[in-house]
CHARMM-style PDB file with segment names, atoms N, HN, CA, C and O in Angstrom:
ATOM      1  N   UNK     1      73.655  95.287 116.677  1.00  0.00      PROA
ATOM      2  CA  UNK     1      73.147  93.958 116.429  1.00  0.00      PROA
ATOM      3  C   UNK     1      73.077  93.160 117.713  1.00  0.00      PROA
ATOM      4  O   UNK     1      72.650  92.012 117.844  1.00  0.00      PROA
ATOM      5  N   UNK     2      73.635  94.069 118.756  1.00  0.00      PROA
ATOM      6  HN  UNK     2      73.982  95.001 118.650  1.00  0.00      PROA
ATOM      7  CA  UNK     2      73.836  93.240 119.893  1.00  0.00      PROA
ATOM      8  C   UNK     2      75.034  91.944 120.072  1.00  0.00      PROA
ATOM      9  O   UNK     2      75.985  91.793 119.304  1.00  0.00      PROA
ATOM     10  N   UNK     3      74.754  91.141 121.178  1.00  0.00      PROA
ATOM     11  HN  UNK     3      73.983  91.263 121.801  1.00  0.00      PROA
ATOM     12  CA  UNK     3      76.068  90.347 121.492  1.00  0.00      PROA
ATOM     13  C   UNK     3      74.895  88.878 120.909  1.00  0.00      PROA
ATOM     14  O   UNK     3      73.711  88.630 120.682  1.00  0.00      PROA
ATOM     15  N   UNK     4      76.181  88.288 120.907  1.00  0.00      PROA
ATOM     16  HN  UNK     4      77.143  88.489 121.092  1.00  0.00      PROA
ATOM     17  CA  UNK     4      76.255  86.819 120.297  1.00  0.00      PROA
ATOM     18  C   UNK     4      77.016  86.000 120.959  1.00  0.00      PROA
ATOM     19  O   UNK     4      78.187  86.303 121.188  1.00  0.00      PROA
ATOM     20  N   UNK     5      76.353  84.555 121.471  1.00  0.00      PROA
ATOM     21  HN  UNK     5      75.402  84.309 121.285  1.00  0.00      PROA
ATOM     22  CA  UNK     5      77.260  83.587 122.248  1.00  0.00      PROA
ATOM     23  C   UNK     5      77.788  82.790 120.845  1.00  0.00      PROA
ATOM     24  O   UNK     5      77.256  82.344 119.828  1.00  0.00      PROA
ATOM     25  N   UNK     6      79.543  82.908 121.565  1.00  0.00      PROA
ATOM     26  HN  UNK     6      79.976  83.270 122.390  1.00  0.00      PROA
ATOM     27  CA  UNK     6      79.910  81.747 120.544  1.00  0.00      PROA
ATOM     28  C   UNK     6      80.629  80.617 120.886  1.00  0.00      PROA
ATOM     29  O   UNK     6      81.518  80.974 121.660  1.00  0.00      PROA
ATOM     30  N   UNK     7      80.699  78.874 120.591  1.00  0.00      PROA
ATOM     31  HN  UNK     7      79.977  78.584 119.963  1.00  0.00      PROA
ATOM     32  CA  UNK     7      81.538  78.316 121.528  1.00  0.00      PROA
ATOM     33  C   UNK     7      82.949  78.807 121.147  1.00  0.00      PROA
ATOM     34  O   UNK     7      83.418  79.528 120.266  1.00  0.00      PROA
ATOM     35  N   UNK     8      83.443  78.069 122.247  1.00  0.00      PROA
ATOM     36  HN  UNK     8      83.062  77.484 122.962  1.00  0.00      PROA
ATOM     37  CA  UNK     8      84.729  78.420 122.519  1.00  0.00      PROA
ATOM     38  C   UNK     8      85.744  77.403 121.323  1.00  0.00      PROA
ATOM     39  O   UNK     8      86.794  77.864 120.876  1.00  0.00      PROA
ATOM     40  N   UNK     9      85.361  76.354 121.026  1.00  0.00      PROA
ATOM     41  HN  UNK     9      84.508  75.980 121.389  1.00  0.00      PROA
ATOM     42  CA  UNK     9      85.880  75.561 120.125  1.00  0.00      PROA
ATOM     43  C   UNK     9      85.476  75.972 118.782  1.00  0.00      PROA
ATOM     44  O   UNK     9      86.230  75.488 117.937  1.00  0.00      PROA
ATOM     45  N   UNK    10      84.128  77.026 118.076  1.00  0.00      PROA
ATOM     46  HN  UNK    10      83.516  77.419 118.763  1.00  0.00      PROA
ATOM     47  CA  UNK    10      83.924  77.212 117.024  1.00  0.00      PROA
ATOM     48  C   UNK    10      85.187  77.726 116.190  1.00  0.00      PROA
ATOM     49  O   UNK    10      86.144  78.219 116.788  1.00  0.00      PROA
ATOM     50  N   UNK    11      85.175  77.621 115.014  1.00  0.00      PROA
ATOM     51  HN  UNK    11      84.398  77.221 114.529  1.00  0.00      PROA
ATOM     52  CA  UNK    11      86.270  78.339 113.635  1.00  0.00      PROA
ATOM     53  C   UNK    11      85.595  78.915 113.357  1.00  0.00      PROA
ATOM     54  O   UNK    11      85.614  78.817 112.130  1.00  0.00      PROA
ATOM     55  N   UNK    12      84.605  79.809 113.715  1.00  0.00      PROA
ATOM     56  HN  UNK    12      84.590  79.888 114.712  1.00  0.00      PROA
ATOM     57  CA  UNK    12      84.144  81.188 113.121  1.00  0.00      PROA
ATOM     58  C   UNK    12      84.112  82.090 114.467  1.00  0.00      PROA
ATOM     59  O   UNK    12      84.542  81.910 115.606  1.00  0.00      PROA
ATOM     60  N   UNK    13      83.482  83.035 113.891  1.00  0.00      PROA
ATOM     61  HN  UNK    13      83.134  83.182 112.965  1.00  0.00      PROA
ATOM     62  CA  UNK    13      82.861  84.417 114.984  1.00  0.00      PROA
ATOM     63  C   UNK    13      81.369  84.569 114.949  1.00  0.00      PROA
ATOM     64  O   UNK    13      80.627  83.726 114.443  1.00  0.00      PROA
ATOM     65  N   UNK    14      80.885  85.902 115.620  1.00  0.00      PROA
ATOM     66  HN  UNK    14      81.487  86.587 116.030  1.00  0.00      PROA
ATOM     67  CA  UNK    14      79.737  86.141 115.465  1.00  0.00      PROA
ATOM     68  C   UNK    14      78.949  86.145 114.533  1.00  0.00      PROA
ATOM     69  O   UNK    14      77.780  86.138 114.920  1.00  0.00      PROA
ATOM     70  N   UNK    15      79.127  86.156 113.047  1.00  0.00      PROA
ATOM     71  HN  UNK    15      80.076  86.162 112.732  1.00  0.00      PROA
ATOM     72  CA  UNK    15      78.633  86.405 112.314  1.00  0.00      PROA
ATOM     73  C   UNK    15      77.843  85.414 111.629  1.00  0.00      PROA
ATOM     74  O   UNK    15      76.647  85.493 111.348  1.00  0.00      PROA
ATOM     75  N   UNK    16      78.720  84.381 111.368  1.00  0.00      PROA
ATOM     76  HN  UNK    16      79.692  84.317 111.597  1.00  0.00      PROA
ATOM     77  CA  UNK    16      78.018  82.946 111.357  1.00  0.00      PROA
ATOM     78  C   UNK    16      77.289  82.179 112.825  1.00  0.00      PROA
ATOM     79  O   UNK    16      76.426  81.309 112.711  1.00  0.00      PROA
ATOM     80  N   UNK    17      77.788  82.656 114.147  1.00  0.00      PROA
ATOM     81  HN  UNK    17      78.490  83.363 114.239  1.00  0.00      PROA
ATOM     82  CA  UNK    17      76.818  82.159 114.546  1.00  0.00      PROA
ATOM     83  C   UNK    17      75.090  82.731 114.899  1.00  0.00      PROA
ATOM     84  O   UNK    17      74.117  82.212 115.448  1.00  0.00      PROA
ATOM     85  N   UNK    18      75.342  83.944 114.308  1.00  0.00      PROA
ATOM     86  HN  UNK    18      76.132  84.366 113.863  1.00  0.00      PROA
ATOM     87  CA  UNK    18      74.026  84.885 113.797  1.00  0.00      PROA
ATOM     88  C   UNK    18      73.270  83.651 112.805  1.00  0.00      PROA
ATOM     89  O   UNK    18      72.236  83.081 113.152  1.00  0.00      PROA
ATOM     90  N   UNK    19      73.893  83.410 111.706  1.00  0.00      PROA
ATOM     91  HN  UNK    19      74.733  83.873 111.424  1.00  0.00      PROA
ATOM     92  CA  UNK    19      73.606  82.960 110.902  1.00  0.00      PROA
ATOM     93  C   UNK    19      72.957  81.467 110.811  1.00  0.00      PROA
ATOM     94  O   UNK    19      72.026  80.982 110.168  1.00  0.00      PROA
ATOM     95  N   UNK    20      73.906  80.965 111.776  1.00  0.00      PROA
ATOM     96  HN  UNK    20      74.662  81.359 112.299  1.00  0.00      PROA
ATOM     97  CA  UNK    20      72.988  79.508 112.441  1.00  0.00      PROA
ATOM     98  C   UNK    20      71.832  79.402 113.239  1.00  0.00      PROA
ATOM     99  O   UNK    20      70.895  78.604 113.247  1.00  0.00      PROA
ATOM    100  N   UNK    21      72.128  80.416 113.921  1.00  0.00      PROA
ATOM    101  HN  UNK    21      72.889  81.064 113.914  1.00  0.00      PROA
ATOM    102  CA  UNK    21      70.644  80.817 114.968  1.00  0.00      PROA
ATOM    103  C   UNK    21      69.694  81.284 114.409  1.00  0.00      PROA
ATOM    104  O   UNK    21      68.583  81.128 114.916  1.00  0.00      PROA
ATOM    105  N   UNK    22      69.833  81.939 113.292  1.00  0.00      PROA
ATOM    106  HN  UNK    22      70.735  82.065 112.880  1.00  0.00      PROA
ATOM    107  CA  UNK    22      68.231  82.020 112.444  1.00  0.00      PROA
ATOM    108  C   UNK    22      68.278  81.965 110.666  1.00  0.00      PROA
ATOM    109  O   UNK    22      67.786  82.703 109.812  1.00  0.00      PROA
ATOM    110  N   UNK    23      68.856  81.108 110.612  1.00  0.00      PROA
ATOM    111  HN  UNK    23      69.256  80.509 111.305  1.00  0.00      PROA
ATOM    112  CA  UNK    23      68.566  80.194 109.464  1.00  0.00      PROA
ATOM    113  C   UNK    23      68.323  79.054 109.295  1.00  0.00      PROA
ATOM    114  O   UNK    23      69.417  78.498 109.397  1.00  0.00      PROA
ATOM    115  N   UNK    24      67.467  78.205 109.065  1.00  0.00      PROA
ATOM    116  HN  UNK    24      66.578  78.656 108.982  1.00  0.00      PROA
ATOM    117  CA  UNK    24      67.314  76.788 108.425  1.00  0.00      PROA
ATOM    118  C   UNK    24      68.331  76.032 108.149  1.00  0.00      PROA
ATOM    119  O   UNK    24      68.449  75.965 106.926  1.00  0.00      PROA
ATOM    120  N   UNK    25      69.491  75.149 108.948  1.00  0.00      PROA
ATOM    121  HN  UNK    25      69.395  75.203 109.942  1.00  0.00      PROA
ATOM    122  CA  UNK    25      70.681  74.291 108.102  1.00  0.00      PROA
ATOM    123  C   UNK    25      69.344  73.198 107.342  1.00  0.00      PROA
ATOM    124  O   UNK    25      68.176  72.888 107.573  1.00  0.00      PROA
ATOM    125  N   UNK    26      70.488  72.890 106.267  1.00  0.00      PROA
ATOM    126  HN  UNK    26      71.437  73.142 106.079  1.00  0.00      PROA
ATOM    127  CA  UNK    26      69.583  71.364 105.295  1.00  0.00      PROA
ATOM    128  C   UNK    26      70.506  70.826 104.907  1.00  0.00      PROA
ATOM    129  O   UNK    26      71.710  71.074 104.974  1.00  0.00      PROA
ATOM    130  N   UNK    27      69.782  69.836 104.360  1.00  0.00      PROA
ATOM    131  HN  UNK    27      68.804  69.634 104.306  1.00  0.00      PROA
ATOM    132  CA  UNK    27      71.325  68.582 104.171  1.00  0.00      PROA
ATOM    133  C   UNK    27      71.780  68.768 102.627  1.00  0.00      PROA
ATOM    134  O   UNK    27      72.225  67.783 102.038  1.00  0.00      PROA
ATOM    135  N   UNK    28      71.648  70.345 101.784  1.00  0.00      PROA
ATOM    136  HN  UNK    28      71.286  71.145 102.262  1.00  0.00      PROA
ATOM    137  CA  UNK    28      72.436  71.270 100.757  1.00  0.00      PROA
ATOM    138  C   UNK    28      73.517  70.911 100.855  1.00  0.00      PROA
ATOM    139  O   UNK    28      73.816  70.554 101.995  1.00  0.00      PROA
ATOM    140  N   UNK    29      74.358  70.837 100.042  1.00  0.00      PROA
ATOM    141  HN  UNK    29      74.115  71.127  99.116  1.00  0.00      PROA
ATOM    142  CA  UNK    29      75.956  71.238 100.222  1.00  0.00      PROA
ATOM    143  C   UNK    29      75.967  72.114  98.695  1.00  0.00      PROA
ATOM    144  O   UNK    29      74.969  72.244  97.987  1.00  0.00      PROA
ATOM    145  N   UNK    30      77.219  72.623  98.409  1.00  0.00      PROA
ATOM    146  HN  UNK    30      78.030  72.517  98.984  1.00  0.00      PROA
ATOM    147  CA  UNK    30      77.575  73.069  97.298  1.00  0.00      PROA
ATOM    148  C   UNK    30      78.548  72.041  96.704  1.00  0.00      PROA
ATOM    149  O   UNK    30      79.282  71.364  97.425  1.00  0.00      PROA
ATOM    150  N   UNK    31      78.526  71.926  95.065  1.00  0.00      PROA
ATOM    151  HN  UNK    31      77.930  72.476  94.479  1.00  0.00      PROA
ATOM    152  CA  UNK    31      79.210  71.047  94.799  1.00  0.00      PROA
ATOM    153  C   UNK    31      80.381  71.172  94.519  1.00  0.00      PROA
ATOM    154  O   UNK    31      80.768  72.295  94.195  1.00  0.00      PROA
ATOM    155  N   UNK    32      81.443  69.914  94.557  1.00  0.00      PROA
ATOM    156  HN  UNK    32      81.128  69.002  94.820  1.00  0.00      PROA
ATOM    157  CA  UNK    32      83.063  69.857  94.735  1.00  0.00      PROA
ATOM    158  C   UNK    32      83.345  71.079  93.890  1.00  0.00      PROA
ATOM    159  O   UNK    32      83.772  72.121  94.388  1.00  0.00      PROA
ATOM    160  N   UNK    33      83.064  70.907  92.421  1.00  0.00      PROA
ATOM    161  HN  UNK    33      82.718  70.061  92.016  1.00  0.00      PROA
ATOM    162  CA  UNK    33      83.797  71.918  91.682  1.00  0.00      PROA
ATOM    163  C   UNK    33      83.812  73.358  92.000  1.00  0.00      PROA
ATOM    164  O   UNK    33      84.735  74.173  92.009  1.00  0.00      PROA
ATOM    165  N   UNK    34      82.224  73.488  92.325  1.00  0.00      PROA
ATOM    166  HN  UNK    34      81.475  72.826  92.318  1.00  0.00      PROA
ATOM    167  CA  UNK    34      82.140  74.873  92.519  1.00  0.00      PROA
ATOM    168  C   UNK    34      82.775  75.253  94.265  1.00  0.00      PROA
ATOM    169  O   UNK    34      82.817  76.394  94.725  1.00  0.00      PROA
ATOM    170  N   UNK    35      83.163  74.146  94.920  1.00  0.00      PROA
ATOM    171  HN  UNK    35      83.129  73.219  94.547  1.00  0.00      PROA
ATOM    172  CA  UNK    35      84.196  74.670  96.801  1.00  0.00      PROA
ATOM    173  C   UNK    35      85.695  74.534  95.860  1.00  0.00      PROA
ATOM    174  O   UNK    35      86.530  75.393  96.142  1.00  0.00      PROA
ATOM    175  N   UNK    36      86.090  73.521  94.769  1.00  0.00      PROA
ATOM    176  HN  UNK    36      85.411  72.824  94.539  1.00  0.00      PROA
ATOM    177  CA  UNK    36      87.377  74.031  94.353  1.00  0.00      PROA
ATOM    178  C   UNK    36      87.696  75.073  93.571  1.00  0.00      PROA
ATOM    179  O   UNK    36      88.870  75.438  93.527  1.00  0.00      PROA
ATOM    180  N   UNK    37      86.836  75.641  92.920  1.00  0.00      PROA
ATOM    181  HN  UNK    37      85.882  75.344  92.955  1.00  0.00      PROA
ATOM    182  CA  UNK    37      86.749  76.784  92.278  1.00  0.00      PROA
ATOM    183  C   UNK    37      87.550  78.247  92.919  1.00  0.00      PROA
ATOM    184  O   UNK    37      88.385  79.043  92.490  1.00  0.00      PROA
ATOM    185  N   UNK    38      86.634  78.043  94.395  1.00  0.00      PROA
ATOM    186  HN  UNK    38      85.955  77.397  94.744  1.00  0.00      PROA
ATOM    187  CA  UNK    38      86.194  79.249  95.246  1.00  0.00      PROA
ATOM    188  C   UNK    38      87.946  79.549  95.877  1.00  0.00      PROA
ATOM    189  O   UNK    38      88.533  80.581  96.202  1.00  0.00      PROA
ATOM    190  N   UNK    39      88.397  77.948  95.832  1.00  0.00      PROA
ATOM    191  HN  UNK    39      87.920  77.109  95.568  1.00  0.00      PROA
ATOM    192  CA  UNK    39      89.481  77.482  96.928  1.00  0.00      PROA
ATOM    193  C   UNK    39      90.705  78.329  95.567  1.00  0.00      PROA
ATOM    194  O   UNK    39      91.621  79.117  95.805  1.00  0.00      PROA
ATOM    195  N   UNK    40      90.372  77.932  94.566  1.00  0.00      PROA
ATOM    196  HN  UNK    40      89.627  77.293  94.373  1.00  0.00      PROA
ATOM    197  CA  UNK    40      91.809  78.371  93.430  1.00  0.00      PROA
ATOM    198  C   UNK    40      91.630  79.770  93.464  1.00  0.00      PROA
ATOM    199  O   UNK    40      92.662  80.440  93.450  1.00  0.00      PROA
ATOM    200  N   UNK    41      89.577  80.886  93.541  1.00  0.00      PROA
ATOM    201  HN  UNK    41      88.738  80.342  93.552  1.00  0.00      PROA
ATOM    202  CA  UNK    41      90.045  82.230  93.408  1.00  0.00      PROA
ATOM    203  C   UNK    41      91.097  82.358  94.420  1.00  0.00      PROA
ATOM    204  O   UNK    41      92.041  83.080  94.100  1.00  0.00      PROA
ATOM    205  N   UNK    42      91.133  81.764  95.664  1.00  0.00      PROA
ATOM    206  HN  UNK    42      90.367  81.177  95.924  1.00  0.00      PROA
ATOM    207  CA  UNK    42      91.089  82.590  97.086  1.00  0.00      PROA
ATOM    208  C   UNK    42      93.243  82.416  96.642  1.00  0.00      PROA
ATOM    209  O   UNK    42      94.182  83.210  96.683  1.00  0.00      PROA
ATOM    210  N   UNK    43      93.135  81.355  96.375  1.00  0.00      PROA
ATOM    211  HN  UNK    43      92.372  80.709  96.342  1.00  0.00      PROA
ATOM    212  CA  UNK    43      94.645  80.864  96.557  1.00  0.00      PROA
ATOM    213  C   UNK    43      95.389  82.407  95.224  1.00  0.00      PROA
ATOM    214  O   UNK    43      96.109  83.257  95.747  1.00  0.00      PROA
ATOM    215  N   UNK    44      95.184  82.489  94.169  1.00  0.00      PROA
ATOM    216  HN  UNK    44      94.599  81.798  93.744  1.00  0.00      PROA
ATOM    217  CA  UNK    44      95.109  83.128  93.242  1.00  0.00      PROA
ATOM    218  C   UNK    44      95.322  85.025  93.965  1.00  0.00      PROA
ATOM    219  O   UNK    44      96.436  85.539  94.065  1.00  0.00      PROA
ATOM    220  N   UNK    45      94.226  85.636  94.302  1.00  0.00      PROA
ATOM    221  HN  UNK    45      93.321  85.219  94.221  1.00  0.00      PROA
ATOM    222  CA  UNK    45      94.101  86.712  95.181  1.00  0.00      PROA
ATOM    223  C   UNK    45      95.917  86.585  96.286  1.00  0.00      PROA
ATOM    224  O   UNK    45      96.884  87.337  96.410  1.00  0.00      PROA
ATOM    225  N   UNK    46      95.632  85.542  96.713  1.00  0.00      PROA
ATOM    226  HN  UNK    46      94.847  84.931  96.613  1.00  0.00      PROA
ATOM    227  CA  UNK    46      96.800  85.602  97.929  1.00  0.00      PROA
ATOM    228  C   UNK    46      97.877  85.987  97.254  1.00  0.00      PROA
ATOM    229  O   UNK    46      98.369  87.082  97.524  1.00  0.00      PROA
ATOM    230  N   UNK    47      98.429  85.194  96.284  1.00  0.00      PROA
ATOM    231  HN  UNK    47      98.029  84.304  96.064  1.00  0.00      PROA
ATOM    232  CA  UNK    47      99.377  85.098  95.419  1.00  0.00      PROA
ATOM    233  C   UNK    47      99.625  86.609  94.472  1.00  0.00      PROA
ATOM    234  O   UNK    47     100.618  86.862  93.790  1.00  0.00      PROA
ATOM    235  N   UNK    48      98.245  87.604  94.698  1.00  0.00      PROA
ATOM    236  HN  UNK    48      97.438  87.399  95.252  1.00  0.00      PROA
ATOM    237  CA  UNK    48      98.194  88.337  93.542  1.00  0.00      PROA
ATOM    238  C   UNK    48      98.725  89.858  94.543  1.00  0.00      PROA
ATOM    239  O   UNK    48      99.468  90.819  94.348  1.00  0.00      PROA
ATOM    240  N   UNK    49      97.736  89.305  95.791  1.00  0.00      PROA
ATOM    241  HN  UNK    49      97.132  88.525  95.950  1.00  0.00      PROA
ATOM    242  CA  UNK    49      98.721  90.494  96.754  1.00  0.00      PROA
ATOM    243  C   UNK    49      99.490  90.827  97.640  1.00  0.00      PROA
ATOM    244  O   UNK    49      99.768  91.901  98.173  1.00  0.00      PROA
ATOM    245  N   UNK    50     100.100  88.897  97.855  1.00  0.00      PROA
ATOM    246  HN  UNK    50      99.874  88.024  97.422  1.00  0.00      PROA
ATOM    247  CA  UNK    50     101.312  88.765  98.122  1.00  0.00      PROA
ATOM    248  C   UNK    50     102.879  89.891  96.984  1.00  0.00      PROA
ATOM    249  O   UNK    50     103.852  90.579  97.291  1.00  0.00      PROA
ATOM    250  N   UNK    51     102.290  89.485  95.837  1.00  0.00      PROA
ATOM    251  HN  UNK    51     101.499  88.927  95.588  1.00  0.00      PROA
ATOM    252  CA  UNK    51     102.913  90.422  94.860  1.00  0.00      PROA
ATOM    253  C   UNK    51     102.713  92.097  95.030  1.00  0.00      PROA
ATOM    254  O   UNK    51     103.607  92.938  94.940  1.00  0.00      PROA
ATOM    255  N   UNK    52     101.790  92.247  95.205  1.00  0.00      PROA
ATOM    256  HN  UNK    52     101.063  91.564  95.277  1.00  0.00      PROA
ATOM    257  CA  UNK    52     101.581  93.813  95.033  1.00  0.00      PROA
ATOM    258  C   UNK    52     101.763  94.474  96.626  1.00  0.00      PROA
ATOM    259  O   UNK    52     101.421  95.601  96.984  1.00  0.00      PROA
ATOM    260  N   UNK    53     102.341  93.517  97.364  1.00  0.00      PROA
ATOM    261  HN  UNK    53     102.619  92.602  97.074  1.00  0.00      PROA
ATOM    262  CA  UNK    53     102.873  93.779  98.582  1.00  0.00      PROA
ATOM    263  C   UNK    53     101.861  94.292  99.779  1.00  0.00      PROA
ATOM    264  O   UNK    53     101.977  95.129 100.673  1.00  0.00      PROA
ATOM    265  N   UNK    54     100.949  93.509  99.421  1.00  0.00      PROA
ATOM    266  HN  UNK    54     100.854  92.828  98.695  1.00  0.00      PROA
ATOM    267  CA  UNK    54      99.177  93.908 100.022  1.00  0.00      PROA
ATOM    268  C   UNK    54      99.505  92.860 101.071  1.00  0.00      PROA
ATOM    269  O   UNK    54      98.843  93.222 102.044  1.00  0.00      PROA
ATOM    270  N   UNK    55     100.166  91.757 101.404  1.00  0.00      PROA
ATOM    271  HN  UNK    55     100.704  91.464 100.614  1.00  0.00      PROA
ATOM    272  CA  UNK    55     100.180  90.409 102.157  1.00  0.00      PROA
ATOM    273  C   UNK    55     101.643  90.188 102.338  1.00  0.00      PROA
ATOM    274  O   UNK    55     102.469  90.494 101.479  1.00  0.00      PROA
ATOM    275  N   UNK    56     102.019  89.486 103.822  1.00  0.00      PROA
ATOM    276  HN  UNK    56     101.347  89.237 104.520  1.00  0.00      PROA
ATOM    277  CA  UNK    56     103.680  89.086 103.665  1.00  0.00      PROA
ATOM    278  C   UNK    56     103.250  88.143 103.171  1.00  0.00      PROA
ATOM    279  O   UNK    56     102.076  87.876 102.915  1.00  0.00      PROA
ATOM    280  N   UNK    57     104.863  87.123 102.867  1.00  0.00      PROA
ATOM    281  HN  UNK    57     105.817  87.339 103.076  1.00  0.00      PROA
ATOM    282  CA  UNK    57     104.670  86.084 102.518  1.00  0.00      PROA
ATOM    283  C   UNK    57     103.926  84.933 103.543  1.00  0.00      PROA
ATOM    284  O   UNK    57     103.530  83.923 102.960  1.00  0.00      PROA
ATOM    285  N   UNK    58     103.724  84.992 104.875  1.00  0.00      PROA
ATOM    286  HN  UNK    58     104.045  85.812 105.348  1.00  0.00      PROA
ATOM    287  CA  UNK    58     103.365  84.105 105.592  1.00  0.00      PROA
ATOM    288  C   UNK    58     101.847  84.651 105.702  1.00  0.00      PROA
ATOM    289  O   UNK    58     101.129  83.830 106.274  1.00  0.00      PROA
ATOM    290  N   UNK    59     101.440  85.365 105.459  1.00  0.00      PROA
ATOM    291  HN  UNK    59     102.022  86.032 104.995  1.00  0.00      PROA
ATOM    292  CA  UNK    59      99.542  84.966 105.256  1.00  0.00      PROA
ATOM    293  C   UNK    59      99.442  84.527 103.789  1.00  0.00      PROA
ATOM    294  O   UNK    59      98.586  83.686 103.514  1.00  0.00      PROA
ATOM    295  N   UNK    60     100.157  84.966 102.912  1.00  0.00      PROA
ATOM    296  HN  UNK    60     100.852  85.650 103.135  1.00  0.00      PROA
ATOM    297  CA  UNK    60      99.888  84.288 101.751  1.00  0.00      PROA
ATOM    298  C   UNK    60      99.857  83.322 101.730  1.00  0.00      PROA
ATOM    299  O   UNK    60      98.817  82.790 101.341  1.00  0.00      PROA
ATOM    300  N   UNK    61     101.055  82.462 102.162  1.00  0.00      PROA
ATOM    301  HN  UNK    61     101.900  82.894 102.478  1.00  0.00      PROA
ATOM    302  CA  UNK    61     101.047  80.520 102.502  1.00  0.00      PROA
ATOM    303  C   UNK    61      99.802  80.504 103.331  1.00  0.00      PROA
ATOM    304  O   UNK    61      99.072  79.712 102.734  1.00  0.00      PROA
ATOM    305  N   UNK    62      99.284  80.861 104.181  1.00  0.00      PROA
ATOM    306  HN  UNK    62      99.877  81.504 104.666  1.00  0.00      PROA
ATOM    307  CA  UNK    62      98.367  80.417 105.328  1.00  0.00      PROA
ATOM    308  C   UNK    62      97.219  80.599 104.334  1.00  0.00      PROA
ATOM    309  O   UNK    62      96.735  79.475 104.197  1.00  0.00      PROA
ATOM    310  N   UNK    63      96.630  81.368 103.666  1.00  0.00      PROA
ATOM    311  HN  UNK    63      97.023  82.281 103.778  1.00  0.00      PROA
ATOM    312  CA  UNK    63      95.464  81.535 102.631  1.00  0.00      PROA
ATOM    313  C   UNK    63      95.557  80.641 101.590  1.00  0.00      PROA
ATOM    314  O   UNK    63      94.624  79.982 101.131  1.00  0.00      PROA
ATOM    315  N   UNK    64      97.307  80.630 101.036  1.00  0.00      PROA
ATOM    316  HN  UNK    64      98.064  81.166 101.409  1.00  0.00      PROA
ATOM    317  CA  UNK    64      97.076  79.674  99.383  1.00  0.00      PROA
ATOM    318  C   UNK    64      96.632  77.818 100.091  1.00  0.00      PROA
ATOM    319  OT1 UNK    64      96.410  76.895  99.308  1.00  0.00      PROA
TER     320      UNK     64
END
């Protein structure tokens, strides 16, 4: 796919900044319920393989 500049201050990697460089941003958002939704699977998962010993406990806190 080749190399990708990314800043140095971004919270992502290459992949999204692929994604900015040739996609259209618009003034879209997704709505609250459906980003808290996404936020309870993710917290949920952590919690599920924090248990099944898939995660220590300290990425689990850092994800829930």
């Amino acid at each position: 796919m080749g190399e990708v500049r990314v800043p140095k201050q971004a919270l992502y990697s290459a992949q999204t900044q692929r994604a900015v460089n040739n996609f259209a941003m618009s003034n879209l958002y997704m709505p609250r319920g459906f980003v808290r939704s996404m936020g309870l699977i993710k917290q949920a998962a952590a919690n599920a393989n924090h248990e099944l010993g898939l995660l220590d406990q300290k990425q689990a806190l850092a994800i829930s």
